[in-house]
C-alpha angles and dihedrals in degrees: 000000000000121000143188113252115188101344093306106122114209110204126239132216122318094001101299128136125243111220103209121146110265132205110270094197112121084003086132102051106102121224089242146024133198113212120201123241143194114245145111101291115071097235101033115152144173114239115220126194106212096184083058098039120163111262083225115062089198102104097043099049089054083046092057092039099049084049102046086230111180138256097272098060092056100057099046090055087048095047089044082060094045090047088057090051090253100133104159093060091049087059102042082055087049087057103049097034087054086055102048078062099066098104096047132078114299091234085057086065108039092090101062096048092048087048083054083051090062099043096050083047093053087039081061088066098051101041121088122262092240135005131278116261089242099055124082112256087246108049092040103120097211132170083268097043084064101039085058087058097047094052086051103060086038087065093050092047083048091058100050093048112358086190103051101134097222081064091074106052094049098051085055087054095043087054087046088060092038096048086038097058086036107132102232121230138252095249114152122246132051121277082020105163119205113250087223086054093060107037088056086047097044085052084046088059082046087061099032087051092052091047092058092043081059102061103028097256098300105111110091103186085072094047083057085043096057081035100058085038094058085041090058089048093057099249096123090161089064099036090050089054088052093049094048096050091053080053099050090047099038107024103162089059101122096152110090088010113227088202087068089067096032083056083042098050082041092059100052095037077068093249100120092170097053084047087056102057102042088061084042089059085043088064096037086065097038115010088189097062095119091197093051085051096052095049096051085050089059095041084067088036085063093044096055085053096065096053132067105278095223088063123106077225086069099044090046088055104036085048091053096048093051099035112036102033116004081051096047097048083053096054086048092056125347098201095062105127101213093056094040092054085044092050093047099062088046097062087036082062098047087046093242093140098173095076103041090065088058102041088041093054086048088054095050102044099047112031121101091211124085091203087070098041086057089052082052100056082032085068092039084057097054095044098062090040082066099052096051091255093137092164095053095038087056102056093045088058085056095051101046088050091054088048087067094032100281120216113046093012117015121111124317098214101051091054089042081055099053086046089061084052088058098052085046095049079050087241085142089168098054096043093057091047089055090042091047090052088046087056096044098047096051118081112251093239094056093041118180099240096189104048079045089050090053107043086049088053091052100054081037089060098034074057102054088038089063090045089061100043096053091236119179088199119120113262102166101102088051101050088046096059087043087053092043091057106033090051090048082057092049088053098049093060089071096073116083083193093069092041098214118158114220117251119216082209088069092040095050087035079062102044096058087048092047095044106100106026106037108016093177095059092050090055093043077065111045086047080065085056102058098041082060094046084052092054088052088058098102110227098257091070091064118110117245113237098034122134111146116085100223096042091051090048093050088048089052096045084084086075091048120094108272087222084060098045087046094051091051087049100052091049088053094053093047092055091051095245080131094168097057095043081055089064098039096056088037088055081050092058094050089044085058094052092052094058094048094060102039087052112024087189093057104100109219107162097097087054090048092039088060087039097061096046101061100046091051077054080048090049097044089054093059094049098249089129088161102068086032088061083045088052098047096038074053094056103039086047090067097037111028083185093071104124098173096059094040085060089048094053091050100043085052076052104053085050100046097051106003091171102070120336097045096050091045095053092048089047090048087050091044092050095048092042107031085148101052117106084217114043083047083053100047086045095050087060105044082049080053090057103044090048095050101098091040107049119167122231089222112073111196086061096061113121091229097046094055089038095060090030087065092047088055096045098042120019107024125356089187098056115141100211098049098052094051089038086056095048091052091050091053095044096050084055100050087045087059093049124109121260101195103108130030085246087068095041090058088038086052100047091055094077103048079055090056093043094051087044085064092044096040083052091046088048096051085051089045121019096184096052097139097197094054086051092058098039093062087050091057099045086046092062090036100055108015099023088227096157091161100056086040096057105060077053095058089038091057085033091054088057097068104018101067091192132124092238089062092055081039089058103047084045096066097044081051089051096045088052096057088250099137110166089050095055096047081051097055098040089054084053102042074046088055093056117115106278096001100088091112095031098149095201092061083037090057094043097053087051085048090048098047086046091061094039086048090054091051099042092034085225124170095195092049084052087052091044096050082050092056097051083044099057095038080054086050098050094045091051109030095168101059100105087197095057089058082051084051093053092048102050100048079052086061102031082060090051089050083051094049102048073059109057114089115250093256103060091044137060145207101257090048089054091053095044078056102047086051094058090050087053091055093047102053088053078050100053092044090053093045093050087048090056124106090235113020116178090247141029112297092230092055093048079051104051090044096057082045097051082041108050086033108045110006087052097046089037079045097056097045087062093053091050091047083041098052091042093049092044091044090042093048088028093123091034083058092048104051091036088060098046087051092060095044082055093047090045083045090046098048097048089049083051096046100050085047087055088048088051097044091052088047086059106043080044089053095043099045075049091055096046094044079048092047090042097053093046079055098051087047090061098039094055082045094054093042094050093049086053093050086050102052093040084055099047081049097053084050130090142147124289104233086213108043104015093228126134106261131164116277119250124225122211115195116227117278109220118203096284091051093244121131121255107244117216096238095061115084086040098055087044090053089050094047106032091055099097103174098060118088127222095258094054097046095054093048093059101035085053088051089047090056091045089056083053093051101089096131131189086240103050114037097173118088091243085116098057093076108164121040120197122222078210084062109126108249085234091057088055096056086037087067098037079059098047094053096048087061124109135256082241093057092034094062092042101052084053106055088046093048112042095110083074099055093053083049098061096043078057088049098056104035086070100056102023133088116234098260100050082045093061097041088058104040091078097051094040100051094054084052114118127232102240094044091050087049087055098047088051094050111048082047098051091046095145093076133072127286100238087042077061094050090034085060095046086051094052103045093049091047091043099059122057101191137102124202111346076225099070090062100259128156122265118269117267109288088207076086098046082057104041081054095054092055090054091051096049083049 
């Protein structure tokens, strides 16, 4: 769009004018002026052209001066300069021409210093903050050095006409500079504002204020003036509202363009779009406005920030926002602050460091906002950050902090920058206090996630320092805080509000720090990262054919990093998800392959090499030895010096033919690597197995023992396995001791001493040795029966070792502490355990376990339980002579139970089950004592079947006789007992679903009503607001002037003297000049008439309407039939437009009421709604006119100001009352 700019009209298409608003500054400055001059003709003059004027004013101002020309023609020279930017010249005209005017009235002169006043204020803008570091402190001509100047010329102008109405408006722009370069100060708290910088801008408003009075509000300079004060003050609202009011009367002002503040006061109100397009208008009216242009760039600049910067989304904004308006506000001016300091970070981010000295320098030295000089020593800053100047860069951070109040307030990322210089000057200590107090000074809901993400990487370092150090110092404190911010990092992701991209650093950060203590949540990280690693996979990359999710991802896994793919394996595998692990470390290897091919230089054989390894561990794990032996012979085949996988090969071997090829292939090992930790490890196991079945009595003459004694002694004193190897050794053989004497007791806890002392070693290498660990727990229940002390042991110990033993083990301390339920819990785990589903030792303990919990609960069904588990142990293992024992003696322990239970919680079925199983046990106990090697003495075995077949079945029989005659003799009782319980348990559960329907219906009717409430709510708001429409469109008509819309205005009728008719007037007549009513009659009625008045907003019923008169009108009835049928909604908002109605009539009859019928009706009248009270006075009064009946309705309800006397509100205003008792005594 084409636009006039200065007077000068640019044609549009065709011909046709374009009628956009134009700038009005300089509009008045002719082309040309003629000046007098002295000669011999009367009207000589000098011609000069002001669009061509000298670039020296020399020779004018001697021309003027020669010739005495007047004032005027010495401003409009000097305004022609200042219309051509040359400022300087302008003012050079304004002083000479000021004092040409010395001889002259004072008054004759006070324009043009006024006018000086302006141009060393508008020099102020243009002039740098300090001086240059060439230029001498006292001839710099700085922002302060003109405002100086233009205060001084203010007070001189003062003193010739302090009045003069210019004066005002420039004082109130002078205190804008001044508030504006004001340094802030270094207050604590954010949005602090200084105390110095309000109170300039509150006596700006003061002048701004007077400037408008002045001129009747028609100056509107003034009105932008008030507006950019309040805006420095913080009260955009108000200031908004300003701006908008300068653009609805002066709507074609676009210099300076109201629409830039109203965007400004937009965008920190928090309403960005609204901001938008009021600087989109801006350039829609003057495309060249270069303010309008770099706000709009930010605007986008904003924008891109809120979206992923690897989005076209990202690139489409941020492009918009450099080339098509940052770029062209530059070209427009290139000193403008705001799109220096914009360009500069541009080119900071682009790492063209050349220019952002010179664009930053150019921020900071002409800008009037202190915001921006502090961008400008931000990029310094940066810049020299990025050089390696760290002292430099130092001392521009601080200043760009003080520039926004530094300390407590100041600029976060400068301080977060001069942290960075700590931790590169390795002053780790400094650094966290500054990004704690980063993290301190900011409001939680507004965290500092970078100063949090570094701080977090830093504990997180000082911890895996320590790790690979071996450190025995305490890091704990440390991990905690690194996990606390770089979770809260991690949360905060998850909020699109906040707009933060995952980084794989701060996954992976978290992972490390997770690994040994919470494995799952380590891999629940690095599958994040993974799933970010997959969106990075462009889509080219994607094979064709591919449907299935999981299939796609595993295709895709080849483009992740093989370290990544290697760690999710190993978690997997160490949570036993083996199969998983398998594809992980398969898609690794992939990935491995990938590399290789795409950069043959690249060596990835290290990376393949730890690869293999660990899927032929994951293949091991499922059982597929086969591929695992393909893996390892792999392996060895390319480096014969493997010894891992060696070891692992020998050891498949040994299991898989433990009698000649497996041994020889171990000795072999253990011949060609004595010195290996490992291969001495795998041979000492393979010794402890050989020797098993020949153990000698004498320990210290155990293969194994010696074997891992001389690895100790020679070869490594601090190896892990030994030590535990040698514990357990000690401990198996103090197991085995006798226990007869106390000589063999003490004997016997010495070893368990000497076996705690090696786990207690291994442990102090190795606090999280899990197997130590267990071993003290064990020989804690073994030798001192400490079960308490053992338990939290197992429970820490479950948590690492994933075997059967470990859930065994707790099952027995559980058992031994009468904690049933938890035993039987453990033993089923330790049962669900791969390959241990028909272990008959579990089996056995949990049949051990039912039998004991059966003797304490006397229960029949926990008997029958424990015999289950003892048969099952028995069918898995036929040959165990002491399970058949097991089975017989719970057969007989239930029988025990049985004799024992009264007649009346037994029957007969469940006495000769009983009496079956002792039958079997006694053929079982005979068979057992008949055994080589029965588990007891034979003579034992013997006594119990005897006791059994003799006394328990005779015992036995006695009970199923007593049984069969109580359930024959209560036969019928049983009966009928049992069928009314079936009818109670019938007759509750019928209770108990009509309850439930019951509750299903109240629930779906109380539905329906909140459903049929709200629908009626709905209608009523829609009904409220159309009322409120239409009342308003009423109230409305057209200004005869203006045209406008504007509110209707209500005259109450005049009578003959000129006086207003008050309301209560034709009411209180009709009252008095009825004489033929008496006093009892007419109380009576008027009561009745207040009572029809009375439908309040609190009470809707007509209990309030309590006589009724048969002298009632026909149309008050139906007034009050109306009146009840209206809504709550209508109801509050009649009374909250109508109490002033209600305070009238407390006034009205206070003046013609005694005290007791006051009172009596004060509580019916203040509850009386507006409308209702309009309606009684018109239909009485029906001789007057229809609008005197609307004019009365209008004043009262302007004249009161109340709402209900119950709500504790004043009385209304007794000038009325007043004004009531002289027209009644009229």
């Amino acid at each position: 769009m084409s636009a006039t700019r200065n007077g000068n009209a640019s044609n549009g298409t065709n011909g046709d004018t374009l009628h956009a608003p134009i700038s009005k500054r300089f509009s008045d400055i002719p082309t040309a002026i003629d000046i007098p001059v002295q000669g011999d003709q009367e009207d000589e003059a000098v011609e000069i052209d002001l669009e061509d004027l000298v670039d020296d004013p020399t020779e004018l101002c001697t021309l003027f001066e020669n010739e005495r020309a007047a004032r005027t023609y010495w401003m409009t020279v000097s305004l022609a300069y200042a219309k051509q930017k040359k400022i300087d010249h302008a003012i050079e005209m304004l002083i000479r021409g000021g004092n040409a005017m010395q001889d002259n009235s004072p008054k004759e002169k006070l324009s043009i210093v006024t006018c000086l006043s302006w141009m060393y204020l508008w020099k102020s803008r243009e002039a740098p903050r300090v001086a240059p570091d060439d230029a001498l402190l006292s001839d710099a001509k700085t922002k302060d050095y003109y405002l100086q100047l233009a205060t001084t010329s203010l007070n001189d102008a003062s003193r010739i006409s302090p009045t003069f109405p210019p004066l005002c408006l420039a004082r109130g722009v002078l205190l804008l500079l001044k508030a504006s370069l004001h340094p802030p100060s270094k207050g604590t708290g954010a949005g602090h504002i200084e105390q110095v910088k309000v109170n300039l801008l509150k006596d700006s408003i003061k002048h701004f204020d007077q400037a408008s009075k002045v001129s009747q509000g028609k100056n509107m300079m003034a009105l932008l003036g008030r507006a950019r004060a309040l805006f420095g003050l913080g009260n955009y609202k108000e200031s908004l509202e300003t701006y908008q009011t300068v653009l609805k009367k002066m709507p074609d002002l676009v210099d300076p363009d109201p629409r830039i503040g109203i965007g400004c006061c937009y965008w920190q109100l928090r309403h960005k779009e609204d901001a938008k397009l009021a600087w989109e208008r801006c350039l829609e009216i003057n495309p060249e406005s270069k303010t309008a242009n770099i706000l709009l760039g930010l605007y986008y600049l904003d924008a891109s920030g809120r979206v992923p910067t690897n989005s076209p989304e990202f690139i489409r904004l941020y492009k918009k926002a450099m080339t098509e308006y940052t770029q062209k506000s530059f070209k427009i001016d290139k000193n403008q602050p705001l799109t220096c300091a914009t360009f500069a970070s541009y080119f900071l981010s682009s790492k063209n460091l050349a220019h952002v000295d010179s664009l930053a320098n150019k921020a900071i030295q002409y800008t009037d906002v202190n915001a921006i000089a502090s961008d400008g020593w931000y990029l310094l800053a940066r810049k020299e950050h990025f050089s390696g100047n760290v002292e430099t860069a130092a001392d521009y951070y601080r200043r760009a902090d003080e520039a926004r109040g530094g300390i407590e307030r100041g600029y976060l990322p400068a301080k977060f920058g001069v942290a960075q210089l700590s931790v590169l000057n390795n002053d780790l200590g400094e650094a966290k206090l500054r990004l704690e107090k980063i993290i301190q000074s900011v409001n939680k809901n507004e965290r500092n996630y970078e100063a949090m993400i570094l701080l977090g990487t830093m504990y997180a370092e000082e911890v895996f320092s320590s790790q690979d150090a071996a450190s025995k110092e305490d890091k704990s404190a440390e991990m905690r805080k690194a996990i606390e911010y770089l979770e809260y990092v991690r949360t905060a992701w998850k909020d699109t509000k906040k707009n933060l991209s995952p980084d794989s650093a701060i996954l992976l950060n978290l992972a490390r720090l997770y690994e040994n203590d919470h494995p799952e949540k380590a891999l629940e990280c690095l599958l994040q990262v993974e799933q970010l690693e997959l969106d990075q996979v462009p889509q080219s990359e994607y094979p064709a054919g591919i449907e299935d999710e999981s299939a796609l991802r595993s295709a895709l896994r080849k483009h992740l990093p093989p370290q990544l793919l290697n760690n999710i394996g190993c978690f997997y595998s160490q949570a036993e998800k083996h199969d998983l692990a398998s594809q992980m470390f398969e898609a690794a290897l992939s990935s491995c392959v990938r590399i290789g091919e795409k950069d043959e230089d690249l060596d990835t054989d290290a990376l393949v090499t730890t690869i293999s390894f660990n899927l032929g561990r994951s293949y091991e794990s499922q059982g597929l030895t086969g591929q695992a032996v393909e893996v390892y012979e792999k392996l060895v085949a390319r480096h014969d010096d493997y010894t891992d996988a060696k070891v692992r090969l020998a050891y498949i071997k040994l299991r898989q033919n433990p009698i000649k090829e497996g041994p020889d292939i171990v000795a072999k090992l253990y011949e060609e690597t004595r010195t290996d930790l490992e291969v001495r490890a795998l041979y000492g196991w393979y010794l402890g197995r050989k020797s098993s079945r020949k153990k000698s009595s004498n320990i210290n003459e155990d293969q194994e023992l010696r074997h891992h004694k001389h690895t100790l002694q020679n070869h490594d004193k601090h190896d892990r396995y030994a030590l535990v190897a040698m514990g357990n050794l000690y401990m198996m053989a103090a197991r085995e001791m006798r226990r007869d004497t106390d000589q063999d007791k003490q004997k016997r806890s010495a070893g368990y001493t000497r076996a705690v002392e090696f786990f207690d070693k291994a442990l102090q290498l190795d606090p999280k040795n899990a197997h130590a660990a267990q071993g003290i727990a064990i020989a804690l229940v073994e030798d001192k029966k400490d079960y308490k002390s053992a338990l939290p042991i197992f429970l820490k110990v479950r948590e690492t070792i994933k075997d059967a033993n470990v859930y065994v083990n707790i099952g027995h301390i559980y058992a031994e502490l009468h904690q049933f339920s938890k035993a039987i819990e453990s033993y089923e785990t330790a049962l669900s355990k791969e390959g241990r589903t028909n272990d008959p030792s579990i089996l056995a303990c949990l049949g051990r376990t039912w039998l004991n919990r059966a003797r304490v609960e006397r229960s029949l069904d926990a008997y029958k339980t424990a015999l289950s588990y003892a048969e099952k142990a028995l069918e898995t293992s036929t040959d165990q002579v002491h399970f058949k024992f097991n089975v017989a003696f719970v057969q007989i322990q239930q029988v025990q139970h049985l004799m024992n239970v009264p007649e009346t919680q037994r029957t007969l079925a469940q006495l000769e089950e009983a009496s079956e199983g002792l039958e079997a046990a006694i053929v079982a106990l005979d068979e057992i004592a008949a055994h080589p090697q029965p588990p007891y003495p034979k003579a034992d075995l013997e006594q119990r079947a005897n006791m059994a077949r003799n006394t328990q079945r005779k015992q036995l029989g006695r009970q199923i006789e007593s049984q069969r005659e109580y359930e024959e003799k209560n036969k019928e009782k049983l009966a009928a007992a049992l069928e009314q319980r079936q009818a109670e348990l019938k007759r509750r559960e019928e209770e108990r679903q009509k309850a439930l329907e019951l509750e299903r219906e109240r629930l779906e009717k109380i539905r329906k009503e909140r459903e049929e409430i709200a629908a009626r709510d709905r209608e009523l708001a829609e009904q409220r607001a159309e009322e409120e429409r239409t009342r308003a469109e009423a109230e409305m008509t057209t200004d005869s002037e203006t045209g406008a819309k504007v509110k209707r205005k209500r005259k109450p009728k005049v009578k003959s003297g000129g006086e207003a008719k008050p309301k209560s007037r034709s009411r209180k007549k009709k009252g008095e000049g009825d004489e033929s009513e008496s006093e009892e009659e007419r109380q009576p009625k008027k009561k009745r008439k207040l009572a029809t008045k009375k439908e309040s907003n609190k009470y809707k019923s007509a209990e309030i309407v309590v006589d009724s008169s048969d002298e009632d009108d026909p149309l008050e009835r139906a007034d009050r039939a109306l009146e009840n049928q209206r809504s709550p909604a209508s109801d509050a908002d009649d009374a909250s437009r109508g109490g002033d109605d209600v305070d009238r009539m407390d006034v009205d009859n206070a003046a013609g009421q005694d005290g007791d019928e006051d009172e009596d009706e004060e509580v019916t009248t203040s509850r009386a709604p507006t409308k209702r009270a309009r309606r009684g006075r018109v239909l009485e009064d029906s001789d007057d006119e229809e609008d005197e009946g609307e004019a009365v309705g209008f004043a009262n309800a302007a004249a009161n100001g109340g709402s209900d006397a119950e709500d504790g509100e004043p009385a209304a205003d007794t000038s009325m009352a007043d004004a009531a008792d002289e027209d009644e005594e009229d």
